[in-house]
Each structure stands twice: as C-alpha cells, then as structure tokens.
C-alpha positions as CSV (number, residue, x, y, z in Angstrom):
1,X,-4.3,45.2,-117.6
2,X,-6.7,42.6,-117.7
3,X,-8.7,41.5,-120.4
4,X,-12.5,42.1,-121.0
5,X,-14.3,38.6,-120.6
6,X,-17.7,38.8,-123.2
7,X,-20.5,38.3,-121.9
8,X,-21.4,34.5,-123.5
9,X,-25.1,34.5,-122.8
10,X,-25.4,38.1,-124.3
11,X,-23.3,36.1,-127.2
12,X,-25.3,33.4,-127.7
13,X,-28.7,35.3,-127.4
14,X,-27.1,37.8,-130.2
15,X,-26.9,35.0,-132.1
16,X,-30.3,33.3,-131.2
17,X,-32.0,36.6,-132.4
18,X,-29.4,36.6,-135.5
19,X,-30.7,33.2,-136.9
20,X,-34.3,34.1,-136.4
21,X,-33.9,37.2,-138.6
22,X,-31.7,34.8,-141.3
23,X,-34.9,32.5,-141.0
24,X,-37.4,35.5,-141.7
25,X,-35.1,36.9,-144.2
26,X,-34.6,33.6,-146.4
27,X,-38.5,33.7,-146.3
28,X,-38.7,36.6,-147.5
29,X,-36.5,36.0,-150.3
30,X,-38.5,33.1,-151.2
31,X,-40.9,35.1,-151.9
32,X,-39.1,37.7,-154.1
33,X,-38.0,34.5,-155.8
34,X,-41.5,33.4,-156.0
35,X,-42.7,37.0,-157.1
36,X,-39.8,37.0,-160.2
37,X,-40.8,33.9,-161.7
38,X,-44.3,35.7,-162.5
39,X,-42.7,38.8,-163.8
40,X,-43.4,38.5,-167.4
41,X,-40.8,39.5,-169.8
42,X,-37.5,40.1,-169.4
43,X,-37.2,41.4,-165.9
44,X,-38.0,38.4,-164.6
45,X,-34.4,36.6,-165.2
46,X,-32.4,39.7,-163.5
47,X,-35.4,39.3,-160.5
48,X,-34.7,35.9,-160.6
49,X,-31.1,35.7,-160.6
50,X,-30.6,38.4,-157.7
51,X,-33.2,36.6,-155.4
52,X,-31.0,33.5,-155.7
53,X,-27.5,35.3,-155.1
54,X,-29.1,37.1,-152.0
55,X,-29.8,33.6,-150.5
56,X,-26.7,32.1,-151.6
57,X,-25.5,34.9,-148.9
58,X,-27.8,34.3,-146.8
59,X,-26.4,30.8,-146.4
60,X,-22.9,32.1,-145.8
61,X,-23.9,34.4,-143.5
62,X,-25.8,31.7,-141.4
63,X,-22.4,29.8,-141.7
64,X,-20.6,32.2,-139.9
65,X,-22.9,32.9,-137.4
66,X,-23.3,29.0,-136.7
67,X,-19.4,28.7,-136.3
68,X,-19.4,31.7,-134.0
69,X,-22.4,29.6,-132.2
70,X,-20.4,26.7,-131.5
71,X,-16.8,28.5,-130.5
72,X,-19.2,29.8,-127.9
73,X,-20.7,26.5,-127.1
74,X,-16.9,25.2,-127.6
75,X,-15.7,28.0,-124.8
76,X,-15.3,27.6,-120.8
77,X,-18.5,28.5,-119.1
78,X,-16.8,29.6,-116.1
79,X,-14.9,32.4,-117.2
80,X,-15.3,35.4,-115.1
C-alpha cells in the first residue's frame, strides 16, 4: 500500500489563508484590548487581562503554523 503524498500547494495556501486570518484576528484583539482600557470600573482589568492572554495565543498559534510553513518549504517539491 502506498502512501498518500499531500498536496503541498493546497498546504502552503492553507496556511497562506491561516496567517491572514491570525493577522485579522490579532487586529481584532487590539481592539478588544483597546475597548477594555475604557471600560470604567472594574471590568476593565478582567477585559483587559483576557485580551492580552488571547494574543499571547494568538502568537503560539502563528508559531506553529510558521514551523508547519517551513517543513513545507523544507520538503522535496518533486514528490508525486
């Protein structure tokens, strides 16, 4: 049984299209961030604080996809 070759441009265009959303979504994120720090009162530090853990994921998710990015880039082209 042979096995299934991916199809790497598929791949890397996945993962185009995965680090345009990450770029939308740490945007967006900015501004929730932006948004909490003119929450008066005491909401504002939870608003705050959750903003700033969702990009800190944000930036570990972009990690992974831009190692999965260059093991493709790292990978023979040829492979059929």
């Amino acid at each position: 049984m042979s096995e299934q070759v991916p199809d790497l441009p598929l791949l890397r265009g996945a993962l185009v299209n995965a680090l345009d959303e990450a770029a939308v979504l740490r945007d967006l994120l900015g501004l929730v961030f932006w948004a909490a720090e003119a929450v008066p009162g005491p909401k504002a530090a939870p608003l705050t604080r959750g903003a700033l853990l969702a990009l800190d994921r944000l930036d570990l998710l972009v990690g992974h996809l831009e190692t999965a990015r260059a093991h493709i880039a790292a990978s023979p082209k040829n492979i059929r």
